[in-house]
N, C-alpha and C positions, 0 to 999 in steps of 0.2 A: 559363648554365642548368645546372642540378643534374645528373648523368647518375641517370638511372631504373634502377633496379636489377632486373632481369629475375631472377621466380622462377622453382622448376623446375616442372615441370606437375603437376597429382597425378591419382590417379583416385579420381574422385566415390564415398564409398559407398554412393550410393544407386543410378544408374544405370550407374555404374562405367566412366563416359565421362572420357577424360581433358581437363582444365581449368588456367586459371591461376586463382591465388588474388588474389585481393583484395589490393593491396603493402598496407593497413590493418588486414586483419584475415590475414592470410598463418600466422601460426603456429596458429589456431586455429580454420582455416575448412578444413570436410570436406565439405559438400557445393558443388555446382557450383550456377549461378545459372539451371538450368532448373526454370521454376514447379513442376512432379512433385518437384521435389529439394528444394525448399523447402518443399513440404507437409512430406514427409517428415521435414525436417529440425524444422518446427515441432508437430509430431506427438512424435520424439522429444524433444526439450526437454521440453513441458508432460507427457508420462509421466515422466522425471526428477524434476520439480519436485514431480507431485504425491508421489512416491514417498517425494522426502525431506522435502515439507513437508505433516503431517497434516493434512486438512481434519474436520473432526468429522460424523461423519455415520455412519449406521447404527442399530439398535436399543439397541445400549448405551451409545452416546454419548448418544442422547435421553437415556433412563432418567438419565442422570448430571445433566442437563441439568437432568431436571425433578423430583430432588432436590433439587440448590443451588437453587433457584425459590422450591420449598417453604420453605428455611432460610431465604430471603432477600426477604422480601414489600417490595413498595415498592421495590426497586434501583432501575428503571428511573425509578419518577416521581420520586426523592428527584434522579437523575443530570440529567433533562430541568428541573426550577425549579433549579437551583445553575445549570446552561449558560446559562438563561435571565436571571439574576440576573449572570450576568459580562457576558451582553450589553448589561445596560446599563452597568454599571460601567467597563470597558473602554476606551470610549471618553473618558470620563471622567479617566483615568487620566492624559492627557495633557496635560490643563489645569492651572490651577497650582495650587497645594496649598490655598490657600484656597479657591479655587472650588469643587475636589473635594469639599472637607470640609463647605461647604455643600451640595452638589445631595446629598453622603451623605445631611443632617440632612434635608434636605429629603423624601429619601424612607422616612427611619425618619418623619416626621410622617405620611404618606400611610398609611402600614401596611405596608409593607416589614418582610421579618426579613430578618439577613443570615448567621442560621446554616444549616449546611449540614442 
């Protein structure tokens, strides 16, 4: 059997009670495993995260928002028929090349376009 490597204890910094670490996560675990320490610990994370990662939000993000809108009429519904058009496609795709290339022909006859 493997001998277990005993770490050294640390103190928590959030309750600042001393702990052993996780032998998994041991080089990068600071808080200790009482629920108060883990709030805390998940409290800080998501202030990091949102810190360094922008979410768009505020009066001047709208405003940006809802100029590109302006320049760009139609995005959304030109994006939701081409998703809807891979949907059928798609499965298609896997059949063999002549079948494909029928059920294609098949739905340019129905009135299918298959520009984007």
């Amino acid at each position: 059997m493997p001998i277990r490597k005993r770490f050294r204890l640390r103190r928590c910094i959030h309750c600042g009670e001393w702990y052993e670490p996780n032998p998994r996560a041991a080089a990068r675990q600071k808080f200790c495993s009482d629920p108060e320490c883990q709030k805390a610990r998940r409290r800080k994370t998501s202030k990091t995260w949102r810190r360094h990662n922008h979410f768009p939000s505020g009066e001047a993000d709208l405003a940006r928002v809802r100029v590109w809108r302006e320049h760009h009429p139609g995005y959304w519904r030109k994006h939701r028929r081409r998703s809807f058009i891979m949907e059928l496609l798609v499965p298609l795709v896997s059949l063999k090349k002549t079948r494909f290339w029928a059920k294609v022909t098949q739905l340019k006859i129905i009135g299918f376009t298959f520009s984007g």
